[in-house]
DSSP file (Angstrom, degrees, kcal/mol; ACC not computed):
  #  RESIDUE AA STRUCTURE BP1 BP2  ACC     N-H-->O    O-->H-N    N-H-->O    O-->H-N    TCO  KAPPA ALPHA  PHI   PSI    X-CA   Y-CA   Z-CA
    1    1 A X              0   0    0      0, 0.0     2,-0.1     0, 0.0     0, 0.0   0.000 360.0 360.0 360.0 123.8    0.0    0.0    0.0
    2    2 A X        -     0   0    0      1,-0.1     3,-0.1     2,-0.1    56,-0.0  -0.355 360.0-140.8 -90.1-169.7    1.6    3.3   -0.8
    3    3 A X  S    S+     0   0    0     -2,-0.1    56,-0.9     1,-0.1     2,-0.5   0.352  76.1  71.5-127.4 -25.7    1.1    6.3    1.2
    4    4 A X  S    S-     0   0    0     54,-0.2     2,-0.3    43,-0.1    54,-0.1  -0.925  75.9-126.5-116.6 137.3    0.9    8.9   -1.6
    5    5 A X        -     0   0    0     -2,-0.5    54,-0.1     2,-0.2    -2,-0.1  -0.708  22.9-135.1 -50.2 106.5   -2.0    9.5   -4.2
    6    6 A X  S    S+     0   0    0     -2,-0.3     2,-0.6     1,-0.1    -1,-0.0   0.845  97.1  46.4 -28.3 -44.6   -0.2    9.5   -7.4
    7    7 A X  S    S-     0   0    0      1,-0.1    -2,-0.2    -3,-0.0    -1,-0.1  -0.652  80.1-142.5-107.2 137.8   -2.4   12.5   -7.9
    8    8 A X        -     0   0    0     -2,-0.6    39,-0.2    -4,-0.1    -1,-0.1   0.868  34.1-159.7 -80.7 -17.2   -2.9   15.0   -5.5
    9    9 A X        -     0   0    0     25,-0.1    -4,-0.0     2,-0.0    -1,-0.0   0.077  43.6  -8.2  79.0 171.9   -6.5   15.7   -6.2
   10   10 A X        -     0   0    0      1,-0.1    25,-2.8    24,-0.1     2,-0.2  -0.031  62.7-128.1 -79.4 159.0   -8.3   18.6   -5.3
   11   11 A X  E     -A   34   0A   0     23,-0.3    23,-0.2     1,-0.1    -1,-0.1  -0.583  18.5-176.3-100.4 160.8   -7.0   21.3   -3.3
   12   12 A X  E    S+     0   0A   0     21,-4.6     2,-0.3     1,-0.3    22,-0.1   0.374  76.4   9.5-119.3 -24.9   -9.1   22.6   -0.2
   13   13 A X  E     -A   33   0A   0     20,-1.5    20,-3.3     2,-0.0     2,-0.4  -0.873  60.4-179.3-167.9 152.7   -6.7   25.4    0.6
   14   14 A X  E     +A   32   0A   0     -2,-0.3     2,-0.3    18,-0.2    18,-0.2  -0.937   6.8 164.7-118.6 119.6   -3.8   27.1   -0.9
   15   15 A X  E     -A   31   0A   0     16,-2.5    16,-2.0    -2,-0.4     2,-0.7  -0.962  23.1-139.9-128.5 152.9   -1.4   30.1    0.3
   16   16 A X        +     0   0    0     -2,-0.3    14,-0.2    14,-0.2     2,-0.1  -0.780  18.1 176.6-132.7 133.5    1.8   31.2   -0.8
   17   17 A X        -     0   0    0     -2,-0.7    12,-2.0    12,-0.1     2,-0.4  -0.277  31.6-131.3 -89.6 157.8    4.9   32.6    1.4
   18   18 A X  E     -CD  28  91B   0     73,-1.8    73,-1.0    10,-0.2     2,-0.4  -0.732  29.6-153.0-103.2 160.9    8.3   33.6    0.1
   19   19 A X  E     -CD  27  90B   0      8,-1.5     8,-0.7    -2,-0.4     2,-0.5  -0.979   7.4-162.9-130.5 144.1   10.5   31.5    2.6
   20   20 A X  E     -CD  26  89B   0     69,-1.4    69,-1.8    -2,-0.4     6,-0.2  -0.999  10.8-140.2-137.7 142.1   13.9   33.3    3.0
   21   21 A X        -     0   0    0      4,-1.3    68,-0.1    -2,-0.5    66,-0.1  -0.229  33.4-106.6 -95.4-178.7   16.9   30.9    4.8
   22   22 A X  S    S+     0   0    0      1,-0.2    -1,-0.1    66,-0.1    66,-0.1   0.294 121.1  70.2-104.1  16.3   19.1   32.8    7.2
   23   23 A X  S    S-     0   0    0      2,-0.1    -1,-0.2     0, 0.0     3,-0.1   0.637 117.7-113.9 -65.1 -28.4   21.9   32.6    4.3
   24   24 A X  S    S+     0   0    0      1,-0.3     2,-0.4     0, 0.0    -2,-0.1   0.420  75.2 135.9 125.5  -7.3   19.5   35.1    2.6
   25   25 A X        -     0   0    0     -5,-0.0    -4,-1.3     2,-0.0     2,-0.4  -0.531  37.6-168.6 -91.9 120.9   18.5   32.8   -0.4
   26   26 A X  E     +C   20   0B   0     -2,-0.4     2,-0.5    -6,-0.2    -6,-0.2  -0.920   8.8 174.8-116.9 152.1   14.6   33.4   -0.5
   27   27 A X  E     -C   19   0B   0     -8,-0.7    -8,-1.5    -2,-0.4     2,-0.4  -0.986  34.5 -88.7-136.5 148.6   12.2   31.2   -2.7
   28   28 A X  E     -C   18   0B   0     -2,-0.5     2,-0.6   -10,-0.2   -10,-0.2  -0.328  35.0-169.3 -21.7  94.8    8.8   30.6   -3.5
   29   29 A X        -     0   0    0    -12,-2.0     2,-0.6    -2,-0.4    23,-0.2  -0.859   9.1-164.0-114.1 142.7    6.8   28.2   -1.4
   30   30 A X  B     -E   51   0C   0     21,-2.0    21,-1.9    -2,-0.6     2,-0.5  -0.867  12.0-157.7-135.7  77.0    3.2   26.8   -2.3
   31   31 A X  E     -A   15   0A   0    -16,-2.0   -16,-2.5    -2,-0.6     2,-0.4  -0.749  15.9-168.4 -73.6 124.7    1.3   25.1    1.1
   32   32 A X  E     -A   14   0A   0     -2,-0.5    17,-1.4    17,-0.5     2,-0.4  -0.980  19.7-172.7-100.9 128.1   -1.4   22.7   -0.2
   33   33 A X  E     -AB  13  48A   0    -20,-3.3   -21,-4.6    -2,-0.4   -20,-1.5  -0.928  19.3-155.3-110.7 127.9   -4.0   21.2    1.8
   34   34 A X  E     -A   11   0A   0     13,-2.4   -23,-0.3    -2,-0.4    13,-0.1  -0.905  26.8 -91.6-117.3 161.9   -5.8   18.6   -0.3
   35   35 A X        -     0   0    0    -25,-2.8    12,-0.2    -2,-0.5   -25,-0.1  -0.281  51.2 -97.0 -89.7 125.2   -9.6   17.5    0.4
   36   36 A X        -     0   0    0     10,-0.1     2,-0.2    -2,-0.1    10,-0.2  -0.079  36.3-162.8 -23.0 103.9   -9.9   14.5    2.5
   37   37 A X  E     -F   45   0D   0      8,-3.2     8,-1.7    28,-0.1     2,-0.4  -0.787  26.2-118.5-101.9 159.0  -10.4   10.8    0.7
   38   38 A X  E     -F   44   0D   0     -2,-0.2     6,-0.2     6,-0.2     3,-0.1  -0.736  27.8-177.9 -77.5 134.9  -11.8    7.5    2.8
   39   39 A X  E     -     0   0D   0      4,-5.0     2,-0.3     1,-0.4     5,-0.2   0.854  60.2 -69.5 -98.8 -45.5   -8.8    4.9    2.5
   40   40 A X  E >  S+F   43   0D   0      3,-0.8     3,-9.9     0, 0.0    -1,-0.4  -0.956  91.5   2.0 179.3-173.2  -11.1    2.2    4.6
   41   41 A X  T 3  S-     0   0    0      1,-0.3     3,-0.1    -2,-0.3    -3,-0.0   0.196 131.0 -18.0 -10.9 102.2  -12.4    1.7    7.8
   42   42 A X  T 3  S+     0   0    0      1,-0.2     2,-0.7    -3,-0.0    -1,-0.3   0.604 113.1 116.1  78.5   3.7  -11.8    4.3   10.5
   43   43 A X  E <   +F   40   0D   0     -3,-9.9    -4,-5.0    18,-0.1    -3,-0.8  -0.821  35.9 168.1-123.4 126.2   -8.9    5.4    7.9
   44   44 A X  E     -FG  38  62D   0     18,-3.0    18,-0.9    -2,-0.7     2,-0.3  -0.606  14.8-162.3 -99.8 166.4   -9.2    8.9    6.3
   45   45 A X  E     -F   37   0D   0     -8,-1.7    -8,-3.2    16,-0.2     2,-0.4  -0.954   4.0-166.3-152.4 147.0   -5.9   10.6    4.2
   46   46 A X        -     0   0    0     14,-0.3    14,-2.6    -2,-0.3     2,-0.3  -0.972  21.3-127.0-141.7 129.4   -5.3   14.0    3.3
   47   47 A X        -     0   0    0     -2,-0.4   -13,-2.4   -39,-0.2     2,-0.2  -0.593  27.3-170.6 -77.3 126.5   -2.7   15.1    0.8
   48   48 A X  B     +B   33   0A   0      9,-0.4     9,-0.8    -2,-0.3     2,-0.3  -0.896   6.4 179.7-121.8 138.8   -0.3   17.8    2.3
   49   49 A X        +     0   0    0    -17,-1.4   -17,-0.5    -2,-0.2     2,-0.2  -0.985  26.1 174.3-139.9 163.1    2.2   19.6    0.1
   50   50 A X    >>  -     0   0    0      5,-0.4     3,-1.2    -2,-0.3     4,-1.2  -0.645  26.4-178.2-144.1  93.5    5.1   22.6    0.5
   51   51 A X  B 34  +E   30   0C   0    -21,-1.9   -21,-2.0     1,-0.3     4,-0.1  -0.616  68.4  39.9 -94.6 167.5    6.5   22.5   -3.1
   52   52 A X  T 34 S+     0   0    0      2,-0.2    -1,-0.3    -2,-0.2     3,-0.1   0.525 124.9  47.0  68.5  11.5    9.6   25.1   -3.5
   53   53 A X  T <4 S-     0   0    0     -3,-1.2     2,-0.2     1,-0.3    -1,-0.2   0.231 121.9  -7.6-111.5 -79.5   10.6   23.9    0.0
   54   54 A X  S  < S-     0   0    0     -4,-1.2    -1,-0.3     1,-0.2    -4,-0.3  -0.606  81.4 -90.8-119.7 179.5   10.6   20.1    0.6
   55   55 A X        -     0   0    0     -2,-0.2    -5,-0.4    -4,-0.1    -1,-0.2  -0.042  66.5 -62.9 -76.6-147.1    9.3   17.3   -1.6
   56   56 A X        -     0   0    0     -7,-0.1     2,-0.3    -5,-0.0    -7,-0.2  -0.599  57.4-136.9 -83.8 150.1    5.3   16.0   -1.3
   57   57 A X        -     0   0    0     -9,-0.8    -9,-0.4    -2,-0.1     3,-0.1  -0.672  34.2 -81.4 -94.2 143.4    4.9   14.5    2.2
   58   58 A X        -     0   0    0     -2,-0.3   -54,-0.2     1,-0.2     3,-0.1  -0.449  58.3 -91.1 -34.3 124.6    2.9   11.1    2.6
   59   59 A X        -     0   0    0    -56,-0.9     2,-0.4     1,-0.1   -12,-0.2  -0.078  56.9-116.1 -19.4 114.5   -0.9   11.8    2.5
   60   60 A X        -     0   0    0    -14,-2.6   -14,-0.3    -3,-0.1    -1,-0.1  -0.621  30.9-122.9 -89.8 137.6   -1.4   12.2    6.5
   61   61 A X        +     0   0    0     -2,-0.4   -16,-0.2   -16,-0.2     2,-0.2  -0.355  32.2 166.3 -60.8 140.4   -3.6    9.5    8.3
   62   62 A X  B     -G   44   0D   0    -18,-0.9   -18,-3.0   -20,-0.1     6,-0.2  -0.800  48.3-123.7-160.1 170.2   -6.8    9.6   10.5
   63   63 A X  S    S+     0   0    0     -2,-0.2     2,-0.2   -20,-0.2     3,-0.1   0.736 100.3  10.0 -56.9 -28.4   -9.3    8.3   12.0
   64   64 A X  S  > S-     0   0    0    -21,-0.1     4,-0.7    -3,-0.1   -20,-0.2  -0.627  85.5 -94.9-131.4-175.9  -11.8   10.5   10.3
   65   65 A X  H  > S+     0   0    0      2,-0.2     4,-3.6    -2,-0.2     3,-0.4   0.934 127.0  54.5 -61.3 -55.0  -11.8   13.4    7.1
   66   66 A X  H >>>S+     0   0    0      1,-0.3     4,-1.5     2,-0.2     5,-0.6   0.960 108.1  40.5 -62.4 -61.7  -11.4   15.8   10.2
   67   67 A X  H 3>5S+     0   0    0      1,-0.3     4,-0.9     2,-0.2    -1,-0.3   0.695 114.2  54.9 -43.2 -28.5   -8.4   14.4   11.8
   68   68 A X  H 3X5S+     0   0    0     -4,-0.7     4,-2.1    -3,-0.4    -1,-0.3   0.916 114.2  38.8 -81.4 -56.5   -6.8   13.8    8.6
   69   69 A X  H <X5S+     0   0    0     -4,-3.6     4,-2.2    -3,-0.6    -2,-0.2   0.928 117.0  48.9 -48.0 -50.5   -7.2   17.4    7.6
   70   70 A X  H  X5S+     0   0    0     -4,-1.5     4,-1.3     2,-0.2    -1,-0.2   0.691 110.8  48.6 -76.4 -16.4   -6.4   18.8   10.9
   71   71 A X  H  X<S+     0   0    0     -4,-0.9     4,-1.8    -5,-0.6     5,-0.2   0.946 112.8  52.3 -83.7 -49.5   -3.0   16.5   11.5
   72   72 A X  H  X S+     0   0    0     -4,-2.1     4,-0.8     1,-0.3    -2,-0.2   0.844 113.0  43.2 -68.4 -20.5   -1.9   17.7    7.6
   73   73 A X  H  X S+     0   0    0     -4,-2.2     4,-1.9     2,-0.2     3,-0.4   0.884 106.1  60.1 -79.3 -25.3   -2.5   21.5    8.8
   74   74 A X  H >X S+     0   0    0     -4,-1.3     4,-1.4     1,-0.2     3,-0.8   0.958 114.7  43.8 -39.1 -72.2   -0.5   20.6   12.3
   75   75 A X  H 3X S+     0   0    0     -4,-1.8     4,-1.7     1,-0.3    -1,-0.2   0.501 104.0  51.6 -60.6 -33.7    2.4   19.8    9.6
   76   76 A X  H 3X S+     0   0    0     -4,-0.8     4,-4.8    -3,-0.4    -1,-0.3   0.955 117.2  44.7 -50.5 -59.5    2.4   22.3    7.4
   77   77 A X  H <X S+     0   0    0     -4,-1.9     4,-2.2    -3,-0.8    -2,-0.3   0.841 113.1  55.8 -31.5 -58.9    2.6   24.5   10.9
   78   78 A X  H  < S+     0   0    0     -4,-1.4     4,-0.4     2,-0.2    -1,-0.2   0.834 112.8  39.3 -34.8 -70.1    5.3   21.9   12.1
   79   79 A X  H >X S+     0   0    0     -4,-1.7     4,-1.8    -3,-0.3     3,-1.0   0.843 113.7  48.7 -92.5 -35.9    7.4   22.5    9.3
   80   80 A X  H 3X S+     0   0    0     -4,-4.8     4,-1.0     1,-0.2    -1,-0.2   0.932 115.2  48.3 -76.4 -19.2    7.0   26.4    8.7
   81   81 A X  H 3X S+     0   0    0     -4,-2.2     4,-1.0     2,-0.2    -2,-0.2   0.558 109.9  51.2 -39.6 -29.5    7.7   26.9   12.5
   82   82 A X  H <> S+     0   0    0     -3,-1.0     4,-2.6    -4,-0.4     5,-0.2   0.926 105.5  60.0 -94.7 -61.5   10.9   24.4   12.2
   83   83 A X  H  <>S+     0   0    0     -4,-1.8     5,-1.1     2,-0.2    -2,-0.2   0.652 109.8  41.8 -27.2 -48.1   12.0   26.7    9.1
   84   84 A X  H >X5S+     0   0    0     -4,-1.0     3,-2.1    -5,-0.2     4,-0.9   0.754 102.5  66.6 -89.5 -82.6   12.1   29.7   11.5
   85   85 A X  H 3<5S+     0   0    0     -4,-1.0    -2,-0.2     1,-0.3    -3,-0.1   0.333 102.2  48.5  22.8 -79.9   13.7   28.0   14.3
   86   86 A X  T 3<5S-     0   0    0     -4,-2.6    -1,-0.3     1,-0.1    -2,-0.2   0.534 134.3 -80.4 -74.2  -1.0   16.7   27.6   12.3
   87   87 A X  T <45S+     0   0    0     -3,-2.1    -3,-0.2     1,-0.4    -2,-0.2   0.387  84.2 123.8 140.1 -11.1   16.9   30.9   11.3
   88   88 A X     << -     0   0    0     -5,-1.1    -1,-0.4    -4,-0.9   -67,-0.2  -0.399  43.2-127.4 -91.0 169.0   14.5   31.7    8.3
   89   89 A X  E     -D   20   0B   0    -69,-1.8   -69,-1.4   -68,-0.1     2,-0.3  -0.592  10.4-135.2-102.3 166.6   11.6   34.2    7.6
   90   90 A X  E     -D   19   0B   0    -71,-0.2     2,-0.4    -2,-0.2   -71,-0.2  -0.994  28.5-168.8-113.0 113.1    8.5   34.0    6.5
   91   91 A X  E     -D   18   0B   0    -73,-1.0   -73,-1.8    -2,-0.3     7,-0.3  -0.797  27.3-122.0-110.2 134.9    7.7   37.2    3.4
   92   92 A X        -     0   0    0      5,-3.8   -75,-0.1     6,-0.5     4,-0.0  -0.315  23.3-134.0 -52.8 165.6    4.1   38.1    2.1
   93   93 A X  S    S+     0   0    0    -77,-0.1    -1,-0.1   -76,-0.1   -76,-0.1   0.180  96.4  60.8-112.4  21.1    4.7   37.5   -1.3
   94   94 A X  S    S+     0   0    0      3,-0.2    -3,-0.0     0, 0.0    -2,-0.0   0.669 128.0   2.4-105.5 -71.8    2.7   41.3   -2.4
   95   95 A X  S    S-     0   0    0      2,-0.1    -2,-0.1     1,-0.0    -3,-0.0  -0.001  96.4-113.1-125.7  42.0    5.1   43.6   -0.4
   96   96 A X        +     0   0    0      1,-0.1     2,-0.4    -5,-0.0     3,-0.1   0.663  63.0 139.6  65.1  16.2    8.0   41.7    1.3
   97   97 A X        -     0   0    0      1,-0.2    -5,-3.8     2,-0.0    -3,-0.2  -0.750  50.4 -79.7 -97.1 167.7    7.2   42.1    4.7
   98   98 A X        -     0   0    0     -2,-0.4    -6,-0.5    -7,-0.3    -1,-0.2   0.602  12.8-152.8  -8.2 174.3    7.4   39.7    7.6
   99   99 A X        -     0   0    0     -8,-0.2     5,-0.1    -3,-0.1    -9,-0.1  -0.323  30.7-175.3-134.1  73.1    5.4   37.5    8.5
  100  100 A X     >  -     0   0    0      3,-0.1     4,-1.3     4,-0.1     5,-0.2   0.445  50.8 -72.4 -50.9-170.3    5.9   37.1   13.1
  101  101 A X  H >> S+     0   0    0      3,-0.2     4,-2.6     1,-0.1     3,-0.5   0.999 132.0  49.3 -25.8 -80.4    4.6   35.0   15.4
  102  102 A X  H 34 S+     0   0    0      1,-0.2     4,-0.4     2,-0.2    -1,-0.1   0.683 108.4  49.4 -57.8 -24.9    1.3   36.5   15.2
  103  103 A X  H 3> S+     0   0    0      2,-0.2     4,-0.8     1,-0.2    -1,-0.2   0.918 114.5  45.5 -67.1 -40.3    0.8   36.6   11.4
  104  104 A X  H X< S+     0   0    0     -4,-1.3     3,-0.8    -3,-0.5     6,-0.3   0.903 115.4  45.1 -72.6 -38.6    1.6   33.2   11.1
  105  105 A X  T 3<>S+     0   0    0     -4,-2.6     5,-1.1     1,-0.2    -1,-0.2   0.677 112.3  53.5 -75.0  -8.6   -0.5   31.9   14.1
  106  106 A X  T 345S+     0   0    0     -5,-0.4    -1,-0.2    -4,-0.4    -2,-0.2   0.717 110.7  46.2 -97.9 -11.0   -3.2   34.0   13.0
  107  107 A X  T <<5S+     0   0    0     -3,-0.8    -2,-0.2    -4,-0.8    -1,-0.2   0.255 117.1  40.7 -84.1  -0.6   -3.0   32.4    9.5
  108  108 A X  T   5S-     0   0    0     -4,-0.3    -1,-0.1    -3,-0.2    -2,-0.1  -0.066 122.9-104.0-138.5  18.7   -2.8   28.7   10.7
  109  109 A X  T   5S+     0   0    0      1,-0.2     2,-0.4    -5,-0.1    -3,-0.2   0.811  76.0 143.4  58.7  21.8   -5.6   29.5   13.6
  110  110 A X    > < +     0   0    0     -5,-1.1     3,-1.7    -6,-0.3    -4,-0.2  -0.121  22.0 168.4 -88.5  38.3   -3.2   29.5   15.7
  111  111 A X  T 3   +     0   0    0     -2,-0.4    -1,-0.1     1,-0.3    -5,-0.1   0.441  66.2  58.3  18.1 -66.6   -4.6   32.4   18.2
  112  112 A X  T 3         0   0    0      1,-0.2    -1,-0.3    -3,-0.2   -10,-0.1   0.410 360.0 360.0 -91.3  -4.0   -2.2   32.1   21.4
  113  113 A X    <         0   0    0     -3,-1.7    -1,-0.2   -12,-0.1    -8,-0.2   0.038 360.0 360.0 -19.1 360.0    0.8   32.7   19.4
């Protein structure tokens, strides 16, 4: 059984963020959240992507549509949070500013950020 949907299937949300490394080097990043399939019983998958950063992630697992959606937006989170850690930014892509704590938790529902 593979883990990935040849096809990635229809999208349920989209944004894109400039990512900038702490060398300076900044690129294009494209988060995809893709709409929820049934795999079987009690198993839901939702296709997660960050192209222009890492490659496609395994369609994340759950027990239901929601849990399957809400663990691939945890990851997206996961990983652009890990990505500043080490030292990177997060850029609008209209006018090059910032993106802080609070823009990014307020973009990912993330409130208490």
């Amino acid at each position: 059984m593979t883990l990935t949907r040849k096809e990635f299937g229809e999208e349920t949300g989209v944004s894109e963020l400039v990512f900038e490394s702490a060398d300076g080097v900044k690129r294009r990043v494209t988060l995809r959240i893709g709409k929820p399939y049934f795999v079987a019983d009690s198993e839901w998958a939702c296709p997660v992507d960050l192209s222009g950063f890492e490659r496609r992630h395994a369609d994340i697992r759950g027990g239901d549509s929601m849990q399957a959606l809400c663990l691939a937006i945890s990851l997206l989170w996961s990983r652009v949070e890990d990505f500043r850690a080490k030292g990177g930014r997060i850029l609008d892509t209209e006018d090059g500013s910032e993106w802080g704590p609070r823009e990014l938790g307020a973009h990912f529902g993330r409130l208490e950020t």
